[in-house]
N, C-alpha and C positions, 0 to 999 in steps of 0.2 A: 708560466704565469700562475700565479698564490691569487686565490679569493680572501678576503679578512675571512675566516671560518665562523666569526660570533653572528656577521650578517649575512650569508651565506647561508647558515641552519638557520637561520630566524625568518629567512624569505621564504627558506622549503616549508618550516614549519605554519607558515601563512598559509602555503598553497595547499598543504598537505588540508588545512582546517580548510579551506574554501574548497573543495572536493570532495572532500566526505563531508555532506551535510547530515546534518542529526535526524536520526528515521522516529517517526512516529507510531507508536504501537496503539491501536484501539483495540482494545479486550470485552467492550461489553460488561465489564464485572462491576462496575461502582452501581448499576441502577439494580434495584432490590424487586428483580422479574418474579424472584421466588411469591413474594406476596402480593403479587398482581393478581387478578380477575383474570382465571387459564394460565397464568406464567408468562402473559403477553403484558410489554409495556409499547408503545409508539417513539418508535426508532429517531422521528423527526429531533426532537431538543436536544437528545443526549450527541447527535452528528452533527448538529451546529454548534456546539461546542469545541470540537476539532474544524470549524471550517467548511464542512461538509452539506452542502443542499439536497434534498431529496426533489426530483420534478419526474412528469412524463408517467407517473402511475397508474397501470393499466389490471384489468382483470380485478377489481372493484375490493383487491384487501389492499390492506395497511401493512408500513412494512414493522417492523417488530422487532426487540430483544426480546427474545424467547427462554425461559428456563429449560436447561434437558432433562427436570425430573430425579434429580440425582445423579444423573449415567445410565440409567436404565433401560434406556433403547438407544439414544445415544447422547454423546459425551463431548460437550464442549472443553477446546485444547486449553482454554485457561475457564478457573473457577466453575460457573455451569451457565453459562450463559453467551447464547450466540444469536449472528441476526438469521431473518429468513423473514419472506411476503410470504402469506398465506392468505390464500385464495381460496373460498368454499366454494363447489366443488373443486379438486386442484388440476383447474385445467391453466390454459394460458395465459401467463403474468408475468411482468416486467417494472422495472422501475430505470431509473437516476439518478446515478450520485455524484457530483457536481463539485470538487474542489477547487477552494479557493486560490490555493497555492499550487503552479502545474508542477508535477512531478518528475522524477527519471524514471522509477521504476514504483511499482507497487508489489505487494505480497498476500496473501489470505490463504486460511486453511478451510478446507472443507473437513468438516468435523467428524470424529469416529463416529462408525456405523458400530453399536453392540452388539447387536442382534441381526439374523435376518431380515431384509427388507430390501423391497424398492423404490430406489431410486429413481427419482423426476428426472425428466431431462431438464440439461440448464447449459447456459452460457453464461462469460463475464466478458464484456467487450471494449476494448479501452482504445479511448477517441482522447489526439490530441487538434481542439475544435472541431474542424466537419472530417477528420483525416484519423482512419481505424489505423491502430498501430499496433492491432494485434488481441486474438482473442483464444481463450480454454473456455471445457465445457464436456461435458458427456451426455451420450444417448441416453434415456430411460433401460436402469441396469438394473439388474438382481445380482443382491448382494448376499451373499449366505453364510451365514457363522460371523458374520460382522465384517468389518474392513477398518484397518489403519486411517490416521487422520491425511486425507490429500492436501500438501501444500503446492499453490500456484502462482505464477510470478508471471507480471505485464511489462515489458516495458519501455520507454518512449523512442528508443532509437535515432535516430537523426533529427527528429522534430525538436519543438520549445519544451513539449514535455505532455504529459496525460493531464486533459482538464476535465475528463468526463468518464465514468463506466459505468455500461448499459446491465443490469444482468437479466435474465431470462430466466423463466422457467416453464415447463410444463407436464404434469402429471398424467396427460388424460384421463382424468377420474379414478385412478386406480393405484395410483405411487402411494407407498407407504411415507413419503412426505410432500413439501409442494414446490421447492424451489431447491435453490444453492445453499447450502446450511453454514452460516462464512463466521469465522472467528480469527483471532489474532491479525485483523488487516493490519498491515504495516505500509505507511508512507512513508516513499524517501524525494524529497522534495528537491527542485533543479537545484544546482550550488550556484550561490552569486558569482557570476565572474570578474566584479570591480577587486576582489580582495584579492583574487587569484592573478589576477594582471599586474595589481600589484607589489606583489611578492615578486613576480618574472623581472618585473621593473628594477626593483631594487636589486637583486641578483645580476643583473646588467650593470647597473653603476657600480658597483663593488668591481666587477670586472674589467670596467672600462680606466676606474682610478688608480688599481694597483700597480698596470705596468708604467702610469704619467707618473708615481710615485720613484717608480724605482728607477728610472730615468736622471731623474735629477738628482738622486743620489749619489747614481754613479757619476755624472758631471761633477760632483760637487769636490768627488774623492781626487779624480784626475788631479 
């Protein structure tokens, strides 16, 4: 049995596109933190712009695009600018970040460390609605001669998808910063499945028409 091959690639190519949905990269880098008051701008408008709610703000800071200063203690993975809540003193804080669009998977980097220092404890916790689907995170570390940038990946597993993650921090007084220090998040949002069924569909009827075709051909020839 022959599939027509023009509709056949054209169906894969449907589902191929309804499965790989286009991932969303937030960098931080369009808001101008460098010429902010402290290198802090309020994270709230530039994350509603991608969709993104902030709620549940705990431990009395704001969450923030932070400048790193150049790189010189450390060094956000794209341009110089990353988030983090900061908390004076940097004891325990949390927030919520709240997408519009539930996800498969998510990604972020926690940013070079240049120097010695330590690190807050943190977590990133990803809910899809009241159902954890999985959470990263490190104890309160010392880090010495600096450390590579850590990337992290959530992702929704058998559920509809990640509509929520929680992230943590806390310093007890003494971390050389205050929270999760997060750069390059990356969203990769559920794939619709109307396009994708459709494609299967149509790969079906190609299937279904070619052997009624060749049928009556061969009648015809007899």
């Amino acid at each position: 049995m022959k599939i027509n091959n023009s509709l056949f690639l054209g169906s894969l190519l449907m589902l191929a596109t309804a499965l790989t949905s286009t991932a969303t990269l937030i960098d931080f880098d369009s808001v101008n933190a460098q010429a902010a008051p402290n290198g802090l701008v309020d994270a709230t408008g530039y994350l509603a712009s991608y969709g993104i709610t902030l709620s549940n703000i705990t431990g009395g800071g704001q969450v923030d695009i932070t400048y790193d200063n150049g790189g010189s203690n450390v060094a956000a993975s794209s341009g110089h600018n990353f988030l983090e809540q900061r908390v004076s003193p940097n004891l325990a804080q949390s927030f919520t970040m709240n997408f519009s669009t539930p996800l498969s998977s998510l990604s972020f980097d926690y940013i070079r460390q240049v120097t010695s220092n330590l690190i807050a404890q943190w977590s990133a916790t990803a809910y899809a609605g009241a159902t954890n689907v999985g959470s990263v995170g490190e104890p309160e570390t010392s880090v010495f001669g600096g450390r590579a940038a850590q990337n992290y990946v959530l992702t929704a597993g058998a559920t509809s998808g990640i509509t929520s993650l929680v992230i943590y921090g806390n310093g007890y007084g003494n971390a050389g910063n205050y929270s999760l220090q997060m750069d390059n998040l990356t969203l990769n949002p559920v794939p619709e499945p109307g396009t994708a069924l459709f494609g299967v569909a149509c790969v079906g009827v190609a299937a279904l028409r070619r052997p009624r075709r060749a049928a009556v051909a061969a009648t015809f020839t007899a």
